[in-house]
Structure formats: structure tokens, C-alpha cells
C-alpha angles and dihedrals in degrees: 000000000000122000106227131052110240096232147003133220138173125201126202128169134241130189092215104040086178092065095036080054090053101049092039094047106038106024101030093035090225113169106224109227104185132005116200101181104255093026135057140187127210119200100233098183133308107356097334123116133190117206126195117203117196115223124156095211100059133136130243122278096235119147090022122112115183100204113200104199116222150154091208094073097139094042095050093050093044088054093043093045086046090050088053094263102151113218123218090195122023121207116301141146113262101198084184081074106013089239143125115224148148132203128222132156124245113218086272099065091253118145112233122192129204096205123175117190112229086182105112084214100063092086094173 
């Protein structure tokens, strides 16, 4: 048996796929890898994935945080503030987890966090 999983993703659901696909597709630059009608993945990094399922019946997204990792922090918040994305934090450093970070909604509600490790020990 083989110790790692091939592959990760994580599905969320949206009430308007058609505006999750805008936002994930032209603000966040997200490649589409399969669309399955009512359902769509995104290629995140590596061998990670994000879907969105469209349902019209779907709870709130409250208590989940969707965290992209980057060195680009800053570069990512200056081109989604420039597209219109409002931020609920902007970057700052976190010394509880020795990150740098900053927070924004996606047209779902969902909290999406820029995050970059200053930990020497996070080698990912």
C-alpha cells in the first residue's frame, strides 16, 4: 500500500455555479480541469483541486476557511483589490502562527485566506 494519496480535493457548494466560475476563473486564475455540468475543479497547486457543486438548497459557510499558500501575498492582494475583491483583513503578520496572511469572501460567503509560512520548517 502506498503511503500517500495521489491526489486531494475539496468540494464546497454554491447556489450560482456561473458566478463561483467567474470569480474562480478570472480573479483567482484558477485552470478548470473538469466540468461535470453541475459540477466544476479547479486545479489549486501540485496535485490539489478545489469543486464547486451547484445545489439550490445549501447551508451557510460559516466556520470554513479555504486557505491559498503563497509567497506572492502581497501580489495576489494588490491584483484582487484592483479587480473590485473587498478584503475583510488586509496583510498583515500573525506571530501566533508565524504567518502572513490576509482574509476576502468569494461570492459564496466562503473565507479565503492568502496565507505565506515564515516558519523555516514549512518546506512545501
Amino acid at each position: 500500500m502506498k503511503t500517500e494519496f495521489d491526489s486531494q480535493i475539496t468540494f464546497l457548494y454554491t447556489r450560482n455555479l456561473k458566478a463561483t466560475a467567474e470569480f474562480y476563473e478570472e480573479k483567482l486564475n484558477l485552470h478548470t480541469v473538469l466540468e461535470q455540468g453541475g459540477c466544476r475543479i479547479y486545479k489549486t497547486a501540485g496535485q490539489s483541486f478545489l469543486g464547486f457543486c451547484e445545489r439550490v438548497e445549501t447551508g451557510t459557510p460559516d466556520g470554513v476557511i479555504f486557505t491559498l499558500v503563497t509567497e506572492d501575498v502581497d501580489g495576489w492582494f494588490e491584483k484582487l483589490r484592483s479587480e473590485g475583491v473587498s478584503f475583510e483583513k488586509e496583510p498583515v503578520f500573525n506571530p501566533d502562527y508565524n504567518i502572513y496572511h490576509c482574509f476576502f469572501r468569494d461570492p459564496n460567503g466562503y473565507l479565503i485566506e492568502l496565507q505565506r509560512f515564515e516558519d523555516p520548517r514549512w518546506i512545501y
